[in-house]
C-alpha positions as CSV (number, residue, x, y, z in Angstrom):
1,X,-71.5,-31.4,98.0
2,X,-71.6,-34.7,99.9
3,X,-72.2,-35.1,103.3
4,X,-70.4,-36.4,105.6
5,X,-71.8,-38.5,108.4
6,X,-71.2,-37.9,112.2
7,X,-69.6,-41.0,112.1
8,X,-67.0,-40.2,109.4
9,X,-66.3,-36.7,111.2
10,X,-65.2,-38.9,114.1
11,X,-62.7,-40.6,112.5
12,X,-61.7,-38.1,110.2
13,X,-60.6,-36.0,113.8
14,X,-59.3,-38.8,115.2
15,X,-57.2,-39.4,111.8
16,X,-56.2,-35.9,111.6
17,X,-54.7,-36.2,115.7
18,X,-53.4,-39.6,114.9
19,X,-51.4,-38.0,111.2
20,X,-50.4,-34.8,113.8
21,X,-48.7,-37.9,116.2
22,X,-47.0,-39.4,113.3
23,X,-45.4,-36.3,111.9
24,X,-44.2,-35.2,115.4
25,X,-43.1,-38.6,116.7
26,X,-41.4,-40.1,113.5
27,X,-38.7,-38.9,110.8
28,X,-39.9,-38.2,107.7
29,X,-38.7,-40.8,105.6
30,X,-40.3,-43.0,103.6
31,X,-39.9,-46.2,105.3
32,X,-40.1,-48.7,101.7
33,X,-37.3,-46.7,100.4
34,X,-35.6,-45.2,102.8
35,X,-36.1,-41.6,100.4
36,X,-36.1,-38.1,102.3
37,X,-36.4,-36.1,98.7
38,X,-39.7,-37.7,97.5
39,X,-43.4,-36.6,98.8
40,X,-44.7,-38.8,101.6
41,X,-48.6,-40.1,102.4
42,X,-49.9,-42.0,105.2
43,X,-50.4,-45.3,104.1
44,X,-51.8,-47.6,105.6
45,X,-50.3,-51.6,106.4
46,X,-53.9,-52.7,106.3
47,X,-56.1,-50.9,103.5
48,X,-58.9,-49.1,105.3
49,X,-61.7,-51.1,103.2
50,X,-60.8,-54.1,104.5
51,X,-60.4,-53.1,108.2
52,X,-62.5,-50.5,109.4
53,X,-61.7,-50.5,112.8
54,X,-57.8,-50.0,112.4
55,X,-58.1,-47.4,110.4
56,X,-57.0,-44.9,113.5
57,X,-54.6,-47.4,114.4
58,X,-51.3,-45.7,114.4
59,X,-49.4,-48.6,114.3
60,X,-51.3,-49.4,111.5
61,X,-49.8,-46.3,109.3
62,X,-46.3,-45.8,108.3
63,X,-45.3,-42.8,105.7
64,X,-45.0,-44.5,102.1
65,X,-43.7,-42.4,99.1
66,X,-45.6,-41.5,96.2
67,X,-45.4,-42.2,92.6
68,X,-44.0,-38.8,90.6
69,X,-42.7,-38.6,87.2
70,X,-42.2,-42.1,85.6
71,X,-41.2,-43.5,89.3
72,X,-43.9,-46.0,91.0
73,X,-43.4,-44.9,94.7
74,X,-44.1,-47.2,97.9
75,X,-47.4,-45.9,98.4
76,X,-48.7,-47.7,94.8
77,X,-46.6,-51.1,95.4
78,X,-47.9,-51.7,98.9
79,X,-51.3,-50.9,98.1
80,X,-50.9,-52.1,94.0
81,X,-48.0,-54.4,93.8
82,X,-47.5,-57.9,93.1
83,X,-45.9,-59.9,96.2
84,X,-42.4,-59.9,94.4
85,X,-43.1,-55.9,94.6
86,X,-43.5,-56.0,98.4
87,X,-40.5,-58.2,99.4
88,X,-38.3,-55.2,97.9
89,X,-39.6,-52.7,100.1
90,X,-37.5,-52.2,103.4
91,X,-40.5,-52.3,105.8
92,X,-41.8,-55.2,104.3
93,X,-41.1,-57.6,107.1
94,X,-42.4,-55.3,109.9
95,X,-45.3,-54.7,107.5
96,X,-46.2,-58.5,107.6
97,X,-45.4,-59.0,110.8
98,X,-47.9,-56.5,111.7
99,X,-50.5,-58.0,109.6
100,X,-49.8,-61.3,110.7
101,X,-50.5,-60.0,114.7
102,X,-53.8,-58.4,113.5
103,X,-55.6,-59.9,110.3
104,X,-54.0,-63.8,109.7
105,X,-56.4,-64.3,107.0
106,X,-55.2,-61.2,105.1
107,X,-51.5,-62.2,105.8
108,X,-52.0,-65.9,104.1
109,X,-53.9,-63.9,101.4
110,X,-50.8,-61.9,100.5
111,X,-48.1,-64.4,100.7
112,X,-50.2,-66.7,98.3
């Protein structure tokens, strides 16, 4: 089994309060869709491998459906699509508009 570092354990509890937040404060929706009847993960606007230090950010996580059956959910075209895939879903803008407040090299890298 893998250990996990003191660090990790930190933001893993913070995470885990920060997920807690979400699911109390916001409707369960999948805000690319708009789909109630679908599973929903945190997703996050910004991928955690490129910024470490908004990975507890909560505006930094919206709930994103996932991909079941033969249907790609939200989750996989934020984090997978092409550009033309991320102008369909209905939080793009606020997505972009995020990223464009926090990270405006990673913004100009997803609108090329």
């Amino acid at each position: 089994m893998k250990k996990v570092s003191d660090k990790q354990k930190k933001v893993n509890k913070e995470l885990k309060k920060i997920y807690k937040e979400i699911a109390d404060t916001r409707e369960h929706c999948c805000t690319g869709c708009g789909r109630y009847d679908v599973p929903l993960s945190h997703s996050h606007i910004i991928p955690r491998s490129r910024r470490g230090d908004l990975v507890t950010d909560i505006n930094n996580i919206t709930y994103h459906c996932l991909s079941i059956g033969g249907r790609t959910g939200c989750h996989d075209l934020w984090e997978h699509g092409t550009v033309w895939d991320k102008q369909k879903l209905l939080d793009y803008g606020d997505n972009m508009d995020y990223i464009l407040q926090q990270d405006e090299e990673y913004y100009y890298l997803l609108i090329d």
